[in-house]
Structures are given as C-alpha cells and as structure tokens.
C-alpha positions in Angstrom: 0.0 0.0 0.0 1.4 2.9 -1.2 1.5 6.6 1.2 0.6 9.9 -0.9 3.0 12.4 -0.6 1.9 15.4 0.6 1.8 17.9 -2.1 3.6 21.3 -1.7 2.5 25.1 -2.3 4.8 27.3 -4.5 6.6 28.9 -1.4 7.9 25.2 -0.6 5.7 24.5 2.1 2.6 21.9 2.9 -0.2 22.7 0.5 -2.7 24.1 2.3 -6.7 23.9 2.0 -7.8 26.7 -0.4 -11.8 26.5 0.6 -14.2 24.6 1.7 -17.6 27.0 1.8 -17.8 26.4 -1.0 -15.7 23.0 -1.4 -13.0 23.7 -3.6 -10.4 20.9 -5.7 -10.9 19.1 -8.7 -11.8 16.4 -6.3 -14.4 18.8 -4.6 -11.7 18.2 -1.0 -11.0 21.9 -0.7 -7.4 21.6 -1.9 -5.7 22.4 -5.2 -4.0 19.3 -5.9 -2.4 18.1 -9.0 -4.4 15.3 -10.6 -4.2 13.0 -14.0 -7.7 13.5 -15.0 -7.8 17.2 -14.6 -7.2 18.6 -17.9 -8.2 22.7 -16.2 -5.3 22.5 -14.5 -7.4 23.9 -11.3 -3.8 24.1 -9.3 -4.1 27.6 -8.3 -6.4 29.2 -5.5 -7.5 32.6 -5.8 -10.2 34.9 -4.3 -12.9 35.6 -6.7 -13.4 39.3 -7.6 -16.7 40.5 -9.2 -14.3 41.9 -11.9 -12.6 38.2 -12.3 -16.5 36.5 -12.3 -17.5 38.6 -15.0 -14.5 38.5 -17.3 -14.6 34.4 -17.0 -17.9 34.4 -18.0 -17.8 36.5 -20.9 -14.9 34.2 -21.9 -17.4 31.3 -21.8 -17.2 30.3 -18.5 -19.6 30.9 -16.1 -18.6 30.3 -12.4 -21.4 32.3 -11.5 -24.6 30.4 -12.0 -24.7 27.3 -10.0 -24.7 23.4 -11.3 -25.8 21.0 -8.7 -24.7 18.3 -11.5 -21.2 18.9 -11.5 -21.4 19.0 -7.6 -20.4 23.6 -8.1 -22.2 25.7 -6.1 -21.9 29.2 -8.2 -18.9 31.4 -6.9 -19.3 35.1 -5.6 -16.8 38.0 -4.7 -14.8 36.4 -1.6 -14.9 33.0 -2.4 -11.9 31.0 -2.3 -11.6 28.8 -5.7 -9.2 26.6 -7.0 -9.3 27.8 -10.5 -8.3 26.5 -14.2 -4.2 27.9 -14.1 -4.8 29.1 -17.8 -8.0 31.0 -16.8 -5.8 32.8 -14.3 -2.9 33.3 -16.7 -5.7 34.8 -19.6 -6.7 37.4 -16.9 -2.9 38.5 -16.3 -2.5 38.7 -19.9 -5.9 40.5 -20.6 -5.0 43.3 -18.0 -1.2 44.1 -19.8 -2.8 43.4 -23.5 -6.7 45.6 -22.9 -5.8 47.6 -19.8 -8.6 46.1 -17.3 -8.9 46.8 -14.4 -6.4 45.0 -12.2 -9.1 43.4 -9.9 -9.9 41.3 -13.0 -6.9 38.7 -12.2 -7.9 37.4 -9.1 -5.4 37.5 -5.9 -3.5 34.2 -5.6 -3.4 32.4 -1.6 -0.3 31.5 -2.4 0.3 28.9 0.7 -2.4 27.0 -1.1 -1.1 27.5 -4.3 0.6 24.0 -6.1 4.2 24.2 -7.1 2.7 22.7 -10.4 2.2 25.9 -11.6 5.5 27.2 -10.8 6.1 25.4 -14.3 3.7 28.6 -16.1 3.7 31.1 -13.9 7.1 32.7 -11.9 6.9 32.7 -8.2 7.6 36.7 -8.8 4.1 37.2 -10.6 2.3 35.3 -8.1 3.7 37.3 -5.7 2.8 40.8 -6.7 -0.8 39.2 -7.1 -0.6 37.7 -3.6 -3.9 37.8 -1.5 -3.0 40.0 1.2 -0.4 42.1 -0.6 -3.0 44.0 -3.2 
C-alpha cells in the first residue's frame, strides 16, 4: 500500500486547504492538488473578484450560476476557488494586452497554491498578485 506524498505550495511548504464553503479541488476536497484527469489545471487558489467573475464568464465560463450536477455551487466575490491555471494566466494577460482593471486577475493564496504551476507562472508574478499584498 502505497502513502501519498503530501503535495507542496509554491513557497515550498505543505499545501494548504484553499476553501471549503464552498468546497474547492478538482476532487471537490477543498485543496488544489495536481491530478491525471484534470485537464483545467485547477492548481491555483485565488479569491474571486466580481471583476474576475465577469470577465470568466464573458470568456465562456460561467462560475457564477450554479450546477448542482457537477457537484459547483456558483462562486461570488470572496470566495476561495481553486481555479483553471490558464483562466488565471488569460486574466494576467488580458489586463497588460486591454488595460482592465487589475481586480480582473484574481489575488492568488499562495500557501495554497501548487508548485505545479511554478512550471507557467514565476513565483515573482504570483507574488505581486498575492492575496493579502494588493
């Protein structure tokens, strides 16, 4: 019987929880883990903004609205939400490329952030879009 290792966050650290009202994690277990099956990536937690909401749905993604179906609640401002990495990384680029406003890329809990996204996004850029530091 094999023992899982624990995970760690991008400042090298335990993974922490990112949310569980509402239950966050491709696995709906309130962490952002790495997993085979998830194609979204959802490796990065970040607090929803009401700028953030409404740029991802305009994109074609509606966290909004919820679907009991796929086990999602709807998201609001505040919320904690592992999110698709190259949702977050369209935001970044969408404030530089069309000036939006900067609340549109959503502040990253970096202790609850995976190190698997250290592989698209430098630990610097996370940083300056820390929750906490904005």
């Amino acid at each position: 019987m094999s023992e899982s290792i624990p995970e760690t966050n991008v400042l090298g650290g335990e993974l922490e929880p990112c949310g569980t009202d509402p239950t966050t994690g491709f696995e709906r277990d309130g962490c952002c883990h790495t997993h085979p099956d998830d194609r979204g990536r959802h490796e990065l937690c970040a607090v929803m903004t009401a700028a953030f909401l409404s740029f991802s749905r305009e994109r074609g993604n509606d966290l909004v609205t919820p679907r009991p179906d796929l086990q999602f609640p709807g998201l609001e401002a505040g919320d904690r939400w592992c999110l698709c990495l190259g949702r977050w990384v369209e935001a970044l680029e969408a404030t530089r490329e069309q000036r939006l406003p900067e609340t549109t890329v959503p502040p990253v809990v970096l202790e609850a952030t995976n190190e698997a996204v250290l592989g698209a996004v430098e630990l610097e850029t996370l940083e300056a879009h820390a929750y906490g530091n904005l």
